[in-house]
N, C-alpha and C positions, 0 to 999 in steps of 0.2 A: 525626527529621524526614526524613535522608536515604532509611533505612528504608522510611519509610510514605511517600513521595513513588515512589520506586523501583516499590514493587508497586503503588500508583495507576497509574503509568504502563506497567506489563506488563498488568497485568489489566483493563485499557482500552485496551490499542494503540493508546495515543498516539502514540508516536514508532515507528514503523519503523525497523529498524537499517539503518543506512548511509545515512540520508535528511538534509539538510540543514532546519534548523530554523531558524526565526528567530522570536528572544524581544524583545518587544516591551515597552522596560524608560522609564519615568518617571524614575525617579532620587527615587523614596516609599519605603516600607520593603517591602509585596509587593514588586514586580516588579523592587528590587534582591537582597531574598531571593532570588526564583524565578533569574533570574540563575545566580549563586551555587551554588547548590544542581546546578543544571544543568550549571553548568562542572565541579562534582566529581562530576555522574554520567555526561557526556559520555561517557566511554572504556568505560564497562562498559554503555551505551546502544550505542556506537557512532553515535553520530550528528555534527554537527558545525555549531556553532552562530553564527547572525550577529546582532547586539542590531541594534535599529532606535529610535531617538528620536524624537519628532515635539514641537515649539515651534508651538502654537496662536496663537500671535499678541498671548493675551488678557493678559500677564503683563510687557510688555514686557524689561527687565533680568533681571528674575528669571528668568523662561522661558528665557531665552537660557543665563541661567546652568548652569538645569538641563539642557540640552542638551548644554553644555560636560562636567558634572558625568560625565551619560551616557559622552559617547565618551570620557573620558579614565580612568575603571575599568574599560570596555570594553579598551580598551588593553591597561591595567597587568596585565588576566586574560586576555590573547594572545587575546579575542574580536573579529572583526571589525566593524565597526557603521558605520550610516548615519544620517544625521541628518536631519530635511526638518524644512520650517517650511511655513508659510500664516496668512493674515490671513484667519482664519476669521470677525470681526465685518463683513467687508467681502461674503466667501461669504454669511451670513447675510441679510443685506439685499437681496443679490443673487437668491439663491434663495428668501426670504420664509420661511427656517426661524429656529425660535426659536436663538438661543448657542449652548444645550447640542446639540441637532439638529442644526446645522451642525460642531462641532467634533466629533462625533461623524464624519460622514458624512466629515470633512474628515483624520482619521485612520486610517478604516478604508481608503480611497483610498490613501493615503500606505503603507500595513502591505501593501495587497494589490500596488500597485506595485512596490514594494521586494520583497518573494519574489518575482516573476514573474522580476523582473532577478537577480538572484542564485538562483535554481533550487530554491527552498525551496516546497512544497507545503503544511506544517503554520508557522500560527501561533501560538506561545504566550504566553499573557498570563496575569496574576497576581491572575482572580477568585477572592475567596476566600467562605469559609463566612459572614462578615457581607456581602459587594456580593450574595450570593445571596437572603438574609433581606429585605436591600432591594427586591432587583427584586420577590421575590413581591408583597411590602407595594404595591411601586408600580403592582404590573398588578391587585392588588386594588382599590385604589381608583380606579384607571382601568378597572372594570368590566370585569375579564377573563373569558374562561371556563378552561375548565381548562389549553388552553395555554398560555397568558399563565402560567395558576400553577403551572405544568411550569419555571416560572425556568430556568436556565441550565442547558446540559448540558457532561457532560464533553468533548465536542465535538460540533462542527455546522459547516453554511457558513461561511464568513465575511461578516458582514452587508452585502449588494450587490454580493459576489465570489464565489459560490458553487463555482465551481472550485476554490477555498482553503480547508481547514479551521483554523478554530481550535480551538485545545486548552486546556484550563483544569486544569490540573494540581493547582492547590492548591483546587479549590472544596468541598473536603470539608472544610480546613485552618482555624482559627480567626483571628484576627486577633493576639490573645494569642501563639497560637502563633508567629507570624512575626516579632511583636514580641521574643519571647524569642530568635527564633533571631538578628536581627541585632544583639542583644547578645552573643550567646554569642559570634560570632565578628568582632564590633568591625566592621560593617557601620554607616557613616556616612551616613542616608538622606536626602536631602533633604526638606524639607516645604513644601508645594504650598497659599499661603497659602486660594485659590478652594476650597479642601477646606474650611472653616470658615465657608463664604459662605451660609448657610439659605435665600436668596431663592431658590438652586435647589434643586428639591424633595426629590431622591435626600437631597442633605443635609442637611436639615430633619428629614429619616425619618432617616436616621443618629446626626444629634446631639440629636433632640428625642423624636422617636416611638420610637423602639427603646429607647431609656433606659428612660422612660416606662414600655411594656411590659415591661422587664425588671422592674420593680416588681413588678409582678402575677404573672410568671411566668419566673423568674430564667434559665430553659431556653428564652427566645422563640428564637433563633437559632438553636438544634437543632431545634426544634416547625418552624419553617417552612421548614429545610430538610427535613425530615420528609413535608410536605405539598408539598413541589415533586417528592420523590421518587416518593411515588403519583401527584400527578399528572402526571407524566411518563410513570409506566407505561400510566395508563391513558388516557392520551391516546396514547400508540404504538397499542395494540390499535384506539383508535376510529380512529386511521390506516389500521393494518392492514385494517379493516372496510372504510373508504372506499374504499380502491385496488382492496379485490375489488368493490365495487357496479360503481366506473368502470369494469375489467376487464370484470363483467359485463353492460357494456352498457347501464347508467342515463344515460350520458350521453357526447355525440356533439360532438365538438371540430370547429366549421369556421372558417373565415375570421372571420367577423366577428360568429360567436355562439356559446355554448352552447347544447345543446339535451339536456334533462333527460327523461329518456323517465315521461309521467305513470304511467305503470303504474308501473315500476319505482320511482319514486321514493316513490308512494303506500303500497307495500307497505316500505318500510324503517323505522325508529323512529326519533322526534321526533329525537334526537340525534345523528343520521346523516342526514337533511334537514337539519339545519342547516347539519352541515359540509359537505356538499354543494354547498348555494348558498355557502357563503365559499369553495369553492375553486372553484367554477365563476367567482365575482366574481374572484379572483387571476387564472385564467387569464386572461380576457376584460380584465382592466386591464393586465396584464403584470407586477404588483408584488404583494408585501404588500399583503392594505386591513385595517384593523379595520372589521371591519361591524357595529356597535355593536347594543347589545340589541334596542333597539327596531325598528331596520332589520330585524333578523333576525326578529324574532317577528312583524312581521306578513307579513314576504314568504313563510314558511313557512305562515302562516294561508291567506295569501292562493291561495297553489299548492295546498293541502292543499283549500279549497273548489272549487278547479277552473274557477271561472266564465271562461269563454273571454272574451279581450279586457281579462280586468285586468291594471291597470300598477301594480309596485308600484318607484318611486325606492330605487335601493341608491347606498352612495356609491363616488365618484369618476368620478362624472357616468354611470352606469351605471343599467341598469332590470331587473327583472324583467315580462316579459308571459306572458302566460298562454295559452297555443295549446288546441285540438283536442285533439291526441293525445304533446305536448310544453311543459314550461316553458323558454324562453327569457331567458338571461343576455345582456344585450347592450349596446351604447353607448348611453346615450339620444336620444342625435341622429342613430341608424342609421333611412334610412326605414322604414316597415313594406313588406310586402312587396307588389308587385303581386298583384291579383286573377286569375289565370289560367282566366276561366271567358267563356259569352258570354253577352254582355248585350243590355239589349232599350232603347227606346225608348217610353218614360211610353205612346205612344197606341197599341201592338201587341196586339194579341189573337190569339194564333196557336191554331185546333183542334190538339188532338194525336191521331196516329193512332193506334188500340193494335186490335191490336199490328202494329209496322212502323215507317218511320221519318219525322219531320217533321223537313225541313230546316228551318232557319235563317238561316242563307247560305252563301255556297262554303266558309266556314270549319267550321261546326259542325252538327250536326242532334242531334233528340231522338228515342232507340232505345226504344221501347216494349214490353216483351216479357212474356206470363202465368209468372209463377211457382209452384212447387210451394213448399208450406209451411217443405220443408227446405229450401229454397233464398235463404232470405231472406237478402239480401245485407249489409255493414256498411256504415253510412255514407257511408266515404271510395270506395267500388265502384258508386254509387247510389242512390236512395229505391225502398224496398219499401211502397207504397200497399195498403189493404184498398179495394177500389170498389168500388160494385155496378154489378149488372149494368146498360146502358144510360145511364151516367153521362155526362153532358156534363165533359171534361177540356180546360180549355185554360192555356197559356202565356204571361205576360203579366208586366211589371215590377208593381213597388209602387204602390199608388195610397193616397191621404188617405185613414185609419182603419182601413186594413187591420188586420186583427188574425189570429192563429192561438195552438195553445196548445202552447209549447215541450216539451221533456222538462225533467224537472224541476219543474215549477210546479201536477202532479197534476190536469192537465186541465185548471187555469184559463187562460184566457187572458189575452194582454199583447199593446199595440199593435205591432205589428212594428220602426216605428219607435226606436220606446224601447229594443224588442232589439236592434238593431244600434248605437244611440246606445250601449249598455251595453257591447257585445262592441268598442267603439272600431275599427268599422267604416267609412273614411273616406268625408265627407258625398261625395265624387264616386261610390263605388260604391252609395249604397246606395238611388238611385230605378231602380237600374237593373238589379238586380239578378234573375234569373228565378224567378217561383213557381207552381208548378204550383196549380191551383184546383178543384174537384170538387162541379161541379153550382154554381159559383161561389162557395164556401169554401176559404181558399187551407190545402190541402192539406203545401205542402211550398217550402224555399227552398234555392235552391245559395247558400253562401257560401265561397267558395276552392274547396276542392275538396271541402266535405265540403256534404253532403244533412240538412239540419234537416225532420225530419219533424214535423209535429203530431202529438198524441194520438190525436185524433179520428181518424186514418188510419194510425194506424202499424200495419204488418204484424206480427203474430205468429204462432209455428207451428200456429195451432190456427185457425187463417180460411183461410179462400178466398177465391175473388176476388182475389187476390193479383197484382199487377202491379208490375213492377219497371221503371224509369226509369235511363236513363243520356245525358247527353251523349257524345256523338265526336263529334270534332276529324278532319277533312279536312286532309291538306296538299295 
């Protein structure tokens, strides 16, 4: 054991020589093993080691006892150790986490405290090769994807301290095995009666479900560490993917959004759009989220159709919406954005000059000017209009039934209204909004900053008549 724990922990650089550690010990048969084990390879590690206890609250005498238990083999093995306690049923209530969730949160607090104050950077604790078999079991059935059944590694953050890593020394290690060892060497473990409690689920899967399977298949505990080990690998590579899309520019980190660049995001595969949106929702919430299947598959739908102005609910009070020329990650009670265009007034009819310029008011005017076929501008630059010759062109908000035929919809047309009720266009901008009209067919609309042209008039390099449209803005 000491053996195959030794080169575990070289050939994973666990422990750094000369680094202070602190093992994180129950006073169970792991993490008095782990202990143990630690204290006899201390000197040829070079390192030097502090136990930390933690009394959950939930056990009253007995917990305490086990605390006692803790620092006083701590002692008797010249290791130093800290104790801490909390009334984690009362945290519970407090924060609205279930037991288990809160004595979790309420220990790893307590572990990442305790190193900061004593100068320990690496945590060690005493997952073994069956708490691994569990975790996969348990993030299968709470609908994982392949990270979830990547189960535990041999280190990582420490969960909500990320400055701290934990280290898991024996997670390769059988349970038998540890068993054996703290007979061999008259290791007196406590036992942790809540361990035997099946109402909480890990141990239900422990005592019920993993038996069970062992029936069928006497090796389940090697098989599913097995399958945490590929999917760990290849869940690194679809990491590795991700950080080069971010790196190259798929997506643009500001204040109070993500902003997913549609191109970029469109050309990646399904499986890299996912992880995409879960880590744009992480940034944007500040935390971990599970963004469960369903969330995920249709907000991926939903960006993958593109249709400008849909909202699709992600959780933790978060949205995806659908832009122009970007998806947005964002809060859901973040406003949308002002319109930054000029608007007109239900009874205006303004002639436009072409080419040359029609003011508007001291703030903005419309710049009319002939285009050459190569020149036809995009979108978000202007509307490139096909007109003919002698065409009455004028400027004028929305009016009842207006209709035109968007891209997209192969020439048909759709009431204007209904397109902007669709693109969740808010009901204040959109009587007001400016559409050019030709020969009194409304030709073209500004919404934000980008130019919706109709079919009926969209410029291609192969027409003339070719007129291009632009507002400026006076200051």
């Amino acid at each position: 054991m000491l053996t195959s724990l030794l080169h575990t922990i070289r050939t994973q650089s666990l422990i750094p020589p000369g680094s202070r550690l602190m093992v994180a010990v129950s006073g169970g048969a792991d993490s008095l093993a782990l202990l143990h084990m630690l204290c006899e390879l201390a000197p040829v590690l070079d390192c030097r080691l502090h136990a930390a206890t933690f009394d959950h609250g939930l056990r009253g005498a007995a917990g305490s006892a086990d605390a006692r238990f803790v620092a006083e083999t701590a002692a008797a093995w010249n290791v130093a150790v800290t104790v801490g306690a909390a009334d984690v049923r009362a945290l519970a209530q407090r924060e609205k986490l279930s037991i288990e969730a809160a004595a979790r949160q309420a220990r790893y607090d307590f572990l990442a405290s305790t190193a900061r104050q004593i100068g320990a950077e690496r945590v060690a604790v005493a997952h073994h090769a069956g708490d691994q078999a569990e975790t996969v079991l348990l993030h299968l059935l709470r609908g994982s994807g392949i990270r979830g059944l990547a189960g535990m590694a041999e280190q990582s953050p420490l969960p909500g301290h990320p400055d701290l890593t934990v280290i898991r020394p024996l997670l390769a290690v059988s349970r038998a095995a540890i068993e054996a060892y703290c007979r061999e060497h008259d290791l007196r473990p406590r036992e942790d009666a809540t361990n035997t409690d099946i109402t909480f689920l890990r141990n239900r899967l422990r005592h019920e479900t993993l038996p069970y399977l062992q029936t069928i298949n006497p090796q389940i505990t090697r098989v599913l560490a097995q399958l945490a080990d590929v999917a760990a690998v290849e869940n690194a590579y679809l990491e590795q993917q991700l950080q080069a899309a971010i790196a190259g520019g798929a997506a643009v980190i500001t204040p109070e959004r993500i902003h997913l660049k549609r191109e970029a995001f469109q050309s990646l595969h399904p499986a890299l759009q996912r992880r995409l949106v879960a880590w744009a929702v992480e940034q944007v919430a500040g935390s971990k989220q599970d963004v469960d299947y369903t969330h995920m598959i249709t907000a991926v739908a939903v960006a993958r159709r593109g249709r400008p102005g849909a909202v699709v609910a992600l959780p933790g009070g978060l949205r995806l919406r659908v832009d122009y020329t970007t998806y947005l990650i964002e809060r859901a009670d973040t406003p949308l954005p002002e319109i930054e265009t000029p608007l007109l007034d239900d009874d205006e009819e303004i002639p436009v000059t072409i080419p040359g310029l029609t003011p508007l008011s001291a703030r903005w005017g419309l710049v009319a000017e002939f285009a050459s076929p190569a020149d036809v501008p995009t979108p978000e630059t202007g509307a490139a209009l096909t007109i003919p010759p002698g065409s009455v062109v004028t400027l004028r908000a929305r009016r009842a039934g207006d209709r035109f035929a968007p891209p997209g919809l192969d020439g048909h047309t759709q009431k204007i209204s209904r397109w902007l009720v669709n693109r969740k266009i808010a009901r204040r901008w959109r009587d007001r909004l400016p559409l050019l009209t030709v020969n009194g067919t409304v030709a073209a609309l500004l919404v934000g900053e980008r130019w919706i042209v109709s079919e009926d008039f969209a410029a291609r390099p192969d027409h003339q008549h070719i007129v291009h449209f632009q507002f400026r803005q006076f200051l």
